[in-house]
VOLUMTI-781309 format. One line per field, with one value per residue (C-alpha): residue in one letter; x, y, z; residue number from 1. Coordinates in steps of 0.001 Angstrom, whole numbers, plus 524288, in hexadecimal, padded with zeros to 5 digits. Layout:
% VOLUMTI-781309
code = (A ...)
u = (X ...)
v = (Y ...)
w = (Z ...)
pos = (NUM ...)
% end
This chain:
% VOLUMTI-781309
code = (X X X X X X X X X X X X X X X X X X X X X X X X X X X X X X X X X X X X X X X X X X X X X X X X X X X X X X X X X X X X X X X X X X X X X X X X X X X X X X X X X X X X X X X X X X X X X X X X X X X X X X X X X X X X X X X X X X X X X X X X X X X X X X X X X X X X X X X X X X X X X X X X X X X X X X X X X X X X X X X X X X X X X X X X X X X X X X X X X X X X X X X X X X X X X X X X X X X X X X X X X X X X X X X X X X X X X X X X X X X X X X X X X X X X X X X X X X X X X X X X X X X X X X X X X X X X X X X X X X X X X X X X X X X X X X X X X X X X X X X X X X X X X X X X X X X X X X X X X X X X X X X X X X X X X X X X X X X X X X X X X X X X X X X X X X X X X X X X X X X X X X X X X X X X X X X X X X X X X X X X X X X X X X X X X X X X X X X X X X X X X X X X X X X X X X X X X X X X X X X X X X X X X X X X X X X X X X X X X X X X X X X X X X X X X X X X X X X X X X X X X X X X X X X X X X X X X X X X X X X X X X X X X X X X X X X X X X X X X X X X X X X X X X X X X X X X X X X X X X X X X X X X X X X X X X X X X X X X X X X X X X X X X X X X X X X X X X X X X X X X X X X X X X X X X X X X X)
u = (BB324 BBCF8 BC660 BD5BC BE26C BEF02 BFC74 C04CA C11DD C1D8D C2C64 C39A8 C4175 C4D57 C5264 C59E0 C5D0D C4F9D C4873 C432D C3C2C C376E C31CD C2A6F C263E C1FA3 C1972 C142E C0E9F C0688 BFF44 BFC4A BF842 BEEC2 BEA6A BE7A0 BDE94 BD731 BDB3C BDFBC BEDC2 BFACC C093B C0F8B C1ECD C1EEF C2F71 C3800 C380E C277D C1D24 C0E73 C04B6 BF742 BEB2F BDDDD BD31A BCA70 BD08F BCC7B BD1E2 BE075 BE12D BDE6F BE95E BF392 BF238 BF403 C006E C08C1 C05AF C0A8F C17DC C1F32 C2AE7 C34A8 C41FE C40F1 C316E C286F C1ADA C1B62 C0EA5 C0036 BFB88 BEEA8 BEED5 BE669 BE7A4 BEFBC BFD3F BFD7B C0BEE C16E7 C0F03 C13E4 C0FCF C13A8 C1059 C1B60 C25F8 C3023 C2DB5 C3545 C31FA C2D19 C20E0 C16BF C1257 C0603 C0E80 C16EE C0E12 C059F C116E C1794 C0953 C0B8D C00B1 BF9A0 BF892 C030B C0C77 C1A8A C12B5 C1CCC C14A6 C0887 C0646 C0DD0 C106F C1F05 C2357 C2596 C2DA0 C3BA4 C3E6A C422E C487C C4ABD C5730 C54AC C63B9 C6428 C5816 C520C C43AE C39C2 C334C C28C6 C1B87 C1848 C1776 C256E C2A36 C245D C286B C353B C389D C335E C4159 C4870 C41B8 C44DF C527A C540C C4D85 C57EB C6381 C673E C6A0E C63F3 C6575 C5F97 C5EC0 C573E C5615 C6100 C68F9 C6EDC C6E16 C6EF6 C64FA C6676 C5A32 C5B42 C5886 C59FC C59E0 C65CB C70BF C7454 C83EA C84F4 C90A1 C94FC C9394 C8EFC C8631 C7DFF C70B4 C648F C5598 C4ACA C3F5F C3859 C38DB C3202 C4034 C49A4 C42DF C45C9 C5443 C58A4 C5AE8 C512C C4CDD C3DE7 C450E C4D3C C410C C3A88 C455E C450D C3975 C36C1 C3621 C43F4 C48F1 C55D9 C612B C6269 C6EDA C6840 C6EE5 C6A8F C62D3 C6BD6 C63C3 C6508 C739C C79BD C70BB C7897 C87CE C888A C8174 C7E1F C7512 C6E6A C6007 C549D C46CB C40E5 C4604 C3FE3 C32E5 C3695 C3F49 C3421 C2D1E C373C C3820 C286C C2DE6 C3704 C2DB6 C32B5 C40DF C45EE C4E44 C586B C66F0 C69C4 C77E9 C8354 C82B0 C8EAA C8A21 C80DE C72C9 C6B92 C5E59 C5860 C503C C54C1 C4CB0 C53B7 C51B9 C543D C600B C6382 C6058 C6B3B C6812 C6327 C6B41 C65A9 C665C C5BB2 C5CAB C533C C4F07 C4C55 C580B C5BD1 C690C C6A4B C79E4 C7E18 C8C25 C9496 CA2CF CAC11 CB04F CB78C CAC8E CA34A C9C57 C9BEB C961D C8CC2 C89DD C894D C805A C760D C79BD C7474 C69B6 C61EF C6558 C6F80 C7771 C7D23 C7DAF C87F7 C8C4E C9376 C99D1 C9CE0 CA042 CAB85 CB34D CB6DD CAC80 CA999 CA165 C9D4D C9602 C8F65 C8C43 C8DB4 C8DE6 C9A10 CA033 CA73B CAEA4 CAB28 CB3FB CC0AE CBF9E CCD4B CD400 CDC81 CD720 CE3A1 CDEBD CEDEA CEF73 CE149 CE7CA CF5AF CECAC CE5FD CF3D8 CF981 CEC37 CE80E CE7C8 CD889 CDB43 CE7C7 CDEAD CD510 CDC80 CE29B CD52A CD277 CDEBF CDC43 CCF83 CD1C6 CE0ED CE22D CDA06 CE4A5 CEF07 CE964 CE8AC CF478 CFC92 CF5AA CFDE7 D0121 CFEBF CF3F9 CE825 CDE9C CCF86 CC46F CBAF4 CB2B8 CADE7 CBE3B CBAE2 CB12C CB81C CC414 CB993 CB48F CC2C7 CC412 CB839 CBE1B CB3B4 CBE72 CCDE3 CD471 CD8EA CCA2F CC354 CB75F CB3BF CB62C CACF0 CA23D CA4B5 CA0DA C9506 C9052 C9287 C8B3B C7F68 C7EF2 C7B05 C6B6F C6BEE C6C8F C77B5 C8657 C91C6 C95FE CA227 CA9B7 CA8CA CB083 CB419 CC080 CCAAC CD8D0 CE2C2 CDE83 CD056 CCC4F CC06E CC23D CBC61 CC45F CC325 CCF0C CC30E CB850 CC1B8 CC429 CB5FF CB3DA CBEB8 CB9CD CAB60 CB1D6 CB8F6 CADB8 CA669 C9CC8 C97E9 C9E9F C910E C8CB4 C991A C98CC C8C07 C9085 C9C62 C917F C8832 C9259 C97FF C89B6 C8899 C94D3 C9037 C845B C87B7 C916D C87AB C7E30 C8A38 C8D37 C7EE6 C7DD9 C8C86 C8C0D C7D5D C7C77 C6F51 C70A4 C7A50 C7C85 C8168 C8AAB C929D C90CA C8ED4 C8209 C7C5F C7F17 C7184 C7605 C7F5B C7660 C6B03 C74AB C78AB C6BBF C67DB C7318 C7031 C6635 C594A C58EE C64D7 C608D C6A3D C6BD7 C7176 C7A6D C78A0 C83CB C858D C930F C9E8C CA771 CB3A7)
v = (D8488 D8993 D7E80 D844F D7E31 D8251 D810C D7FAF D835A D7C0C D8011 D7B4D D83B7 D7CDB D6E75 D67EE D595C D51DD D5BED D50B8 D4B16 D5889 D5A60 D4CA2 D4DE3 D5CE0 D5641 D49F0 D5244 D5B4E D5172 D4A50 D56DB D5735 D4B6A D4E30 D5BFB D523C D5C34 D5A41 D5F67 D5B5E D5F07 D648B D671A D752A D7585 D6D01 D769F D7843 D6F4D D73A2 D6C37 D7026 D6E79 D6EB8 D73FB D7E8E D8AFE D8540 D779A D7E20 D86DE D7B83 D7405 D7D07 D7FA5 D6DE6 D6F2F D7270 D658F D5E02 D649B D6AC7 D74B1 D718E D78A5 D74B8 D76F4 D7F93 D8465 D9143 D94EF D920F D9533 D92D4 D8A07 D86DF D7981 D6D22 D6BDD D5F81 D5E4B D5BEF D54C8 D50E1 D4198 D40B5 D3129 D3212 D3881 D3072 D2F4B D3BB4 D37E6 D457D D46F5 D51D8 D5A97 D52F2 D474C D4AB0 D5053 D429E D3906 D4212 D44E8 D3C38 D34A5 D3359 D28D8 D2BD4 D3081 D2B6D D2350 D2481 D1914 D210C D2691 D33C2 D3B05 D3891 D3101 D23B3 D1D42 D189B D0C9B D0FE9 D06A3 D0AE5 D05FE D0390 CFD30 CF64B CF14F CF68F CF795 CF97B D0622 D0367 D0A4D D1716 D0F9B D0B07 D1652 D1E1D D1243 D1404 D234F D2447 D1A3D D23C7 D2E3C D276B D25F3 D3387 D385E D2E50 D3701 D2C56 D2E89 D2694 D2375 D26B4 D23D0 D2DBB D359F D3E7E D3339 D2D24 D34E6 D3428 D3AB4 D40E0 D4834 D579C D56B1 D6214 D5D36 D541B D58FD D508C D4FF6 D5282 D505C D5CF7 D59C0 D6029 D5302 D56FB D59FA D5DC1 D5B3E D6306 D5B30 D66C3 D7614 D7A70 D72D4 D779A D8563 D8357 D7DA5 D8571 D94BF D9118 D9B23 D9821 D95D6 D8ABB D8450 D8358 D7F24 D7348 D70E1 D6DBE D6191 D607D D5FFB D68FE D6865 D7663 D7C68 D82A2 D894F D83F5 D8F86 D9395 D8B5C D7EF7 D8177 D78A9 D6BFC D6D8D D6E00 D78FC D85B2 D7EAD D7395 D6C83 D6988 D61CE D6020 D5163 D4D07 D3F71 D3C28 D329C D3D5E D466E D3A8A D3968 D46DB D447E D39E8 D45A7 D5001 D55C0 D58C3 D61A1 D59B0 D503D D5190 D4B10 D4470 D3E11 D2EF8 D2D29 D1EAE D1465 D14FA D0A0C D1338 D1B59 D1AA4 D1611 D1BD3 D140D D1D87 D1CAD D2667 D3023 D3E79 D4955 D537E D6170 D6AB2 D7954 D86BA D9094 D9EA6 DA8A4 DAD73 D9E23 D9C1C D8B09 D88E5 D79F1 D74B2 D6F03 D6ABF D667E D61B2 D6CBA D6DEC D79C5 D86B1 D7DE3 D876C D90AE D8487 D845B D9105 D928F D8798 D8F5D D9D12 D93B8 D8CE6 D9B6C D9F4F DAAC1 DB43F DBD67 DB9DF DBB2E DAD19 DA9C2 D9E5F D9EE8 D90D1 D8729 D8C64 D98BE DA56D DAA41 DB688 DB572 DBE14 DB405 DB85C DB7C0 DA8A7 DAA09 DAC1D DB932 DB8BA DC4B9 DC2D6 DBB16 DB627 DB47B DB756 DB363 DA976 DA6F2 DAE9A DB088 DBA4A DC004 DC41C DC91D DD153 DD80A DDAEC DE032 DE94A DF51F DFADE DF7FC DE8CD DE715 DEB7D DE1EA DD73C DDAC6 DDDBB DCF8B DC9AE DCE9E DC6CE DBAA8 DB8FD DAAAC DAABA DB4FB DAE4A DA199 DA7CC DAF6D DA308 D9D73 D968E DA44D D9E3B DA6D4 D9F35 DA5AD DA180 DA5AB D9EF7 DAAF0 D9EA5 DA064 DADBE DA92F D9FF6 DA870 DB281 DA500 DA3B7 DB1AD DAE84 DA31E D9A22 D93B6 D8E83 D96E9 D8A5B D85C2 D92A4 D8B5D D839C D90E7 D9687 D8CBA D8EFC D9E5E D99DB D91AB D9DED DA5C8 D9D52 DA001 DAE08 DAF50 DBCEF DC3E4 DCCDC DCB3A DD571 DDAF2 DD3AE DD7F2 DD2D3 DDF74 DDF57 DE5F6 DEA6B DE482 DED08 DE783 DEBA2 DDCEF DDA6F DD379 DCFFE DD428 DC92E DCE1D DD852 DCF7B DC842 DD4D2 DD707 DCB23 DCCD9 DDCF6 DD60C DCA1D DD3AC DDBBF DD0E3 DCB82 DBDB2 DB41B DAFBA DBD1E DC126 DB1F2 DB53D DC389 DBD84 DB53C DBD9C DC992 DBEC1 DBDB4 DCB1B DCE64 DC276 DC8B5 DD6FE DD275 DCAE0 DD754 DE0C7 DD770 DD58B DE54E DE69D DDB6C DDA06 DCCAB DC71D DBDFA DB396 DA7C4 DA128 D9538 D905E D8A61 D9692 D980C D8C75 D9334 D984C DA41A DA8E0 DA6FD DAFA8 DB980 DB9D6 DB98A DC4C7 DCCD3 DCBB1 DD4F6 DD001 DCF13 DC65B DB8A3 DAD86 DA0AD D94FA D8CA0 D7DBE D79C1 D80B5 D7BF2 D73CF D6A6F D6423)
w = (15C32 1519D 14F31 14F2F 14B49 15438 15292 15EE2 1596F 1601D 15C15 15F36 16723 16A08 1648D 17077 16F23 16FB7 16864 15FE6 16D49 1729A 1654E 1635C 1722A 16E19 1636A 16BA4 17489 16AF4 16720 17477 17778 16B8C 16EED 17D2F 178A4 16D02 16373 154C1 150FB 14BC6 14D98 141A2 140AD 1398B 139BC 13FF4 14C78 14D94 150C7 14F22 15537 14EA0 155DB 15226 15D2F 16025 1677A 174C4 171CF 16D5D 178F3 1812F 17959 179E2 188D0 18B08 18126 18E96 192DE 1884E 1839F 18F7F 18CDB 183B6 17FC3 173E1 16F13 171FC 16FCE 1640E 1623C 15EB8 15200 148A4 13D6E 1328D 12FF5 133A9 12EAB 12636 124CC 12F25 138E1 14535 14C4A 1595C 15958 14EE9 158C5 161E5 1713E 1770D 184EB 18A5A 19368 19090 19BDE 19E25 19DD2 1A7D8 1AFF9 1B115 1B3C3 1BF32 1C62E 1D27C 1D8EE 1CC67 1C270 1B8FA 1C22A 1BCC3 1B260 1A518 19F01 19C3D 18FAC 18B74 18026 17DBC 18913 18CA2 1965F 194BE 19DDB 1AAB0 1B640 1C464 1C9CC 1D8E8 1DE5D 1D1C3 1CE98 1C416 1C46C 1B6A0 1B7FE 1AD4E 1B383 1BCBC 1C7AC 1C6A8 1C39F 1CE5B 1D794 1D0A6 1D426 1E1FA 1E2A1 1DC5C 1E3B6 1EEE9 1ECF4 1E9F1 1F68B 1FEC2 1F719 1ED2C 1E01B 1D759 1C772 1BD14 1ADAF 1A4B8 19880 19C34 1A104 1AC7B 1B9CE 1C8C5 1D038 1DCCC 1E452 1E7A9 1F70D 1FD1C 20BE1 20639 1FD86 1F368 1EF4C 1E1BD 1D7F8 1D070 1C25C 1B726 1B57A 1C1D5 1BF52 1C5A8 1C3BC 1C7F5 1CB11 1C5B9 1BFC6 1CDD2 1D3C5 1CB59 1CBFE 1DC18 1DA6F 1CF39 1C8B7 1BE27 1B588 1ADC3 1A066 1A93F 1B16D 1A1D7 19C23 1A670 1A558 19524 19061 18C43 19BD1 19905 1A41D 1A909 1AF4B 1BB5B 1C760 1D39A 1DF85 1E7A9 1F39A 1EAFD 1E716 1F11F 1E978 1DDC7 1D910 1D36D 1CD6B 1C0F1 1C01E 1B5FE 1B7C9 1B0AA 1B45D 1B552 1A6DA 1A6F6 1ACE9 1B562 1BBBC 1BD78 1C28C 1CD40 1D229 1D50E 1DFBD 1E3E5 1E5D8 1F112 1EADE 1DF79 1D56E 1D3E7 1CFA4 1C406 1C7A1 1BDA6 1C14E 1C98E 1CE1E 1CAE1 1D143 1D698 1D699 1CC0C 1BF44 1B1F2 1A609 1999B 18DF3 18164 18158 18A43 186E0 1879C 1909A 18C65 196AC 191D1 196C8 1967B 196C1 19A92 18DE6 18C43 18263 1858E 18384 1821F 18668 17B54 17BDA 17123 16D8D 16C40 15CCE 155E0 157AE 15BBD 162FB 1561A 14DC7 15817 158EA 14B31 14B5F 15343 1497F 13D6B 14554 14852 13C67 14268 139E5 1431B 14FB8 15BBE 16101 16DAE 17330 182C0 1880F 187B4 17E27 178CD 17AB5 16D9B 16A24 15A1A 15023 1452E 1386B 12BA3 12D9C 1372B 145F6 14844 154EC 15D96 16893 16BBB 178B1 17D97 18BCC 1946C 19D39 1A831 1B21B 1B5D5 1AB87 1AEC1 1BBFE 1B598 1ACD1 1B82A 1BEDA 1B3F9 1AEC2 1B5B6 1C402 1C50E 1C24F 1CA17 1D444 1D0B6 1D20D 1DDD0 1E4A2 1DEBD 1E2FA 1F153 1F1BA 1E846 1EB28 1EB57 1DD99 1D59C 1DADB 1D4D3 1C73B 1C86B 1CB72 1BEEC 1B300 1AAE7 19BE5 196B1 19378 18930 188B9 17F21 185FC 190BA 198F9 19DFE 1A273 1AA1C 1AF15 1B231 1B8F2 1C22C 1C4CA 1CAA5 1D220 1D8B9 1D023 1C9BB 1C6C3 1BB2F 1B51F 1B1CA 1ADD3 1A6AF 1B438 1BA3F 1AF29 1B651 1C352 1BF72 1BA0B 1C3C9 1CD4A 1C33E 1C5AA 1D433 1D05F 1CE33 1C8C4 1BBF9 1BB97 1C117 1C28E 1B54C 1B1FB 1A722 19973 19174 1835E 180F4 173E4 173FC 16EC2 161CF 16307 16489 16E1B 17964 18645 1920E 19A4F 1A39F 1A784 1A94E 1B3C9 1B862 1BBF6 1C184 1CB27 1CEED 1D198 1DA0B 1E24B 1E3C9 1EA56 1E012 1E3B9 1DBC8 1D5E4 1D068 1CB04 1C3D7 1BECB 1BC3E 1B36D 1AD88 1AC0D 1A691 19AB5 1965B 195F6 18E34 18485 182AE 18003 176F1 16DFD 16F2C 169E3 1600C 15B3A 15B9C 154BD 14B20 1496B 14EB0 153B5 16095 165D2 16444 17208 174D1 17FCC 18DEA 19445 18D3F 195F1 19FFC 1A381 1ABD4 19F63 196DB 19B7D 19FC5 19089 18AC2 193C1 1909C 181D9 179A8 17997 16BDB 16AB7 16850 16E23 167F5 16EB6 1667E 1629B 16CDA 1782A 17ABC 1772D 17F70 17BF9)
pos = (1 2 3 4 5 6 7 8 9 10 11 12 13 14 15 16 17 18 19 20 21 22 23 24 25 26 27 28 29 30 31 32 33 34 35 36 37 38 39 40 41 42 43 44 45 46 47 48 49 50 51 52 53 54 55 56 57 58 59 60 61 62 63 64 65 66 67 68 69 70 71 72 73 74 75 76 77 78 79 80 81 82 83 84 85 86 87 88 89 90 91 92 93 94 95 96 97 98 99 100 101 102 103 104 105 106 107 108 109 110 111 112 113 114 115 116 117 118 119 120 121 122 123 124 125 126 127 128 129 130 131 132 133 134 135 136 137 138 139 140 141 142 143 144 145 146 147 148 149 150 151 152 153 154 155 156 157 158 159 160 161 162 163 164 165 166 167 168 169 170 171 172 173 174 175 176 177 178 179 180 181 182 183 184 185 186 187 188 189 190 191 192 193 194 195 196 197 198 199 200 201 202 203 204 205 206 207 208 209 210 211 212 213 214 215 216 217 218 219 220 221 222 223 224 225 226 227 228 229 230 231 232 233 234 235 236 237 238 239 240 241 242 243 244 245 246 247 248 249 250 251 252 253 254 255 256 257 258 259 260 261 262 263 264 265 266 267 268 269 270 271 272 273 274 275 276 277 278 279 280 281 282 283 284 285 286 287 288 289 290 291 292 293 294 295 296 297 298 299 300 301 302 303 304 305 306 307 308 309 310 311 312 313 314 315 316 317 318 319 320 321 322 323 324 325 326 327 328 329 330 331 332 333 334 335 336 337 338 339 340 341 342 343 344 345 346 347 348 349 350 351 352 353 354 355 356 357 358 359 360 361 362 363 364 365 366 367 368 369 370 371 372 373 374 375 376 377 378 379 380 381 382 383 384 385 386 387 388 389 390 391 392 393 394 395 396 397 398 399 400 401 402 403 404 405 406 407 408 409 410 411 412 413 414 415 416 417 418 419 420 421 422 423 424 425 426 427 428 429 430 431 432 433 434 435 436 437 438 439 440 441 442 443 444 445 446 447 448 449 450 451 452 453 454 455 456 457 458 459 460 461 462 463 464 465 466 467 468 469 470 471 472 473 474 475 476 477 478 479 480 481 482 483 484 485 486 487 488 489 490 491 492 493 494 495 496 497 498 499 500 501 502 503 504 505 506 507 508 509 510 511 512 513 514 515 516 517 518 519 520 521 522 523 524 525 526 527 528 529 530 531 532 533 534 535 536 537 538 539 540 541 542 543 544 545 546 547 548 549 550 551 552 553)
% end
């Protein structure tokens, strides 16, 4: 038969913090894979961002390769597979050697697929031989003693303990990649108390579980399950609520395989909660690495956009360095750009090498003066707020018997949070925790489209632009009197923002001949904002996430 040479193109798509491992790993496994199939090739770096890995074969022999890569290199956020295409010849430059690359400690497909097969030889067996793993030594700690774990059958001897303990309702310790935890066991028949902290987290034993427990969209359930094990802000089914503290909760799939090993001893649960150590343990597994590995929290949109949180200090426009950072990065020369978290909302035009500010953002944020306003304006408010009053009396005589000094914001996330006040979500003297509590109602709602609340650009008497915020409280006042569930008019508030974002970067494009937006802020990662935004926007406008996310003090 004809003999062919292929090309399986492979191209970076993202570069999170252990690129360098996800990379040698993808390489690794090419070329156990060639070695499996007994056919000739070579990986070749063509740029710093593409791998080819050329194969020799007849057209029977690469068909039957291509369809056994899936075994070797599961998902990744950060490479995937481009295309297929004929060569000529072999490169003879820019070679890759996988014997040359450092241990990155992932497990292929096949690989993890043999080790968590019980009743079968290699069931929990980490010794054996494998691509780009080997074990890290591990001790279980049983009321003290600490016991060698050095083979399978010590291991598997070691997490039917654990498993054990679990089942009884103790928590037990643990020591891994990701650090230092306390685990706890999901049992439905027996409730477990759980601490409300931001720390909490919870762990799927697999994507068929956290498909069950959680609102998990396809983009989310792949996103969990590539080989970089992202933590994913998920909201809880409303029959699974009660498990959890709250409407946002951060999950990961199995992230070591000694963890996957042990949900195989807990096959008749869903997941574990992955707790802040409050004591010390007696009981649990220690796994000394190296050095610990920062966690990758993402979120994923529909359209497949991953947002990784990156946080950094808070310095002078450091979210329009970073920004700009992203503009010269893609290459951008007009573009919209919009920062909504933290600190203060800003709507820009870039070009010719520079910000333009669009909007100022500025409003009175005491809601004391919000209530004088509507006594003093027309007879349709007065009536508003006396409608209002009738129903929510208590609540208007808290703000009204607020300290008077005026108190100006540029930061929208205070809107929100002065709307979460007026629906009871919140105290007027912490707007940004009332901000929160709106969101968290916002996730209760599984649909697509809330009430219309009012975002309106208006003219000053000096022609300047502004956003009437006195009328988007307005509107969220006419829809709580008429009776809208406190959850749908959150998400409508939500949902309405998005909206108003994303019209305004479509007239700008249109006016100023901009092309796309670049995006920064905390509200971004919030996965029910975000896809309302991106859905709200012209197909044709491309987003572009910027190198930090957001910035603390």
């Amino acid at each position: 038969m004809e003999s062919l040479i292929a090309g399986f193109i492979f191209t970076q798509i993202a570069d999170f913090y252990h690129d360098k491992s996800v990379k040698n790993f993808l390489i690794k496994s090419l070329y156990q894979a060639l070695q499996d199939s007994k056919l000739q090739g070579q990986c070749v770096e063509q740029t710093c961002d593409s791998i080819c890995l050329e194969v020799a074969g007849d057209k029977q022999s690469i068909l039957t390769f291509s369809e056994s890569l899936a075994q070797y290199i599961p998902l990744s956020l950060q490479w995937v597979f481009k295309e297929m295409v004929l060569l000529d010849s072999f490169s003879t430059e820019h070679l890759l050697r996988g014997e040359d690359l450092l241990n990155s400690g992932f497990l292929t497909p096949l690989e993890t697929q043999k080790i968590s097969q019980n009743d079968t030889q290699n069931f929990c067996d980490l010794w054996g031989k494998f691509v780009d793993f080997a074990p890290a030594k591990m001790t279980l700690l049983d009321k003290n003693e600490r016991i060698t774990i050095s083979n399978a059958s010590k291991l598997r001897e070691s997490l039917q303990k654990c498993a054990q303990w679990l089942k009884s309702g103790e928590r037990i310790f643990i020591k891994s990649l990701l650090g230092k935890w306390e685990l706890a066991l999901l049992d439905e028949k027996a409730k477990t108390t759980l601490p409300a902290c931001e720390e909490l987290c919870f762990m799927p034993f697999c994507l068929d579980n956290a498909k069950m427990l959680f609102r998990a969209e396809n983009e989310d359930l792949q996103a969990l399950a590539t080989l970089e094990k992202p933590f994913l802000t998920l909201s809880p089914k409303s029959v699974f609520a009660e498990f959890f503290t709250g409407n946002f909760v951060k999950v990961v799939l199995p992230y070591d395989p000694y963890l996957l090993l042990l949900s195989k001893f807990l096959d008749s649960f869903s997941g574990l909660y992955l707790l802040p150590l409050t004591e010390k343990r007696n009981n649990g597994i220690c796994v000394f690495v190296e050095s610990q590995m920062p966690k990758l929290t993402i979120s994923v949109a529909k359209n497949g956009l991953v947002l990784p949180h990156t946080f950094a200090p808070n310095t002078t426009n450091a979210n329009l360095k970073s920004m700009q950072t992203s503009i010269q990065t893609n290459a951008l020369e007009r573009v919209n750009a919009l920062y909504l978290g933290r600190n203060a909302t800003r709507f820009l035009l870039y070009f010719n090498t520079h910000f333009k500010e669009a909007l100022d953002f500025r409003f009175e944020s005491n809601l004391y003066h919000f209530i004088i306003a509507l006594e003093s304006q027309n007879q349709t408010t007065q009536s508003l707020l006396k409608n209002f009053t009738e129903h929510n009396e208590e609540l208007i005589q808290t703000l009204k018997s607020l300290p008077k000094d005026s108190k100006i914001s540029d930061n929208l996330l205070d809107l929100i949070g002065m709307a979460g006040v007026l629906l009871n979500l919140g105290c007027a003297d912490n707007l940004r925790d009332s901000a929160y509590a709106l969101l968290q109602n916002a996730a209760i709602f599984i649909g697509q489209k809330g009430p219309r609340i009012d975002f309106r650009l208006e003219r000053d008497k000096e022609e300047k632009i502004y956003l009437d915020t006195l009328q988007t409280l307005r509107s969220v006042m006419s829809f709580k009197l008429a009776g809208v569930e406190t959850a749908l008019l959150c998400f409508g508030i939500l949902d309405s923002l998005a909206e108003f974002f994303a019209n305004l970067s479509r007239d700008m494009e249109e006016n100023y001949q901009t092309q796309g937006i670049v995006i920064c802020g905390e509200i971004f990662l919030n996965k029910q904002f975000l896809n309302q935004f991106l859905h709200y926007l012209p197909q044709n406008s491309a987003v572009f996430a910027s190198e930090v996310m957001e910035f603390q003090d």
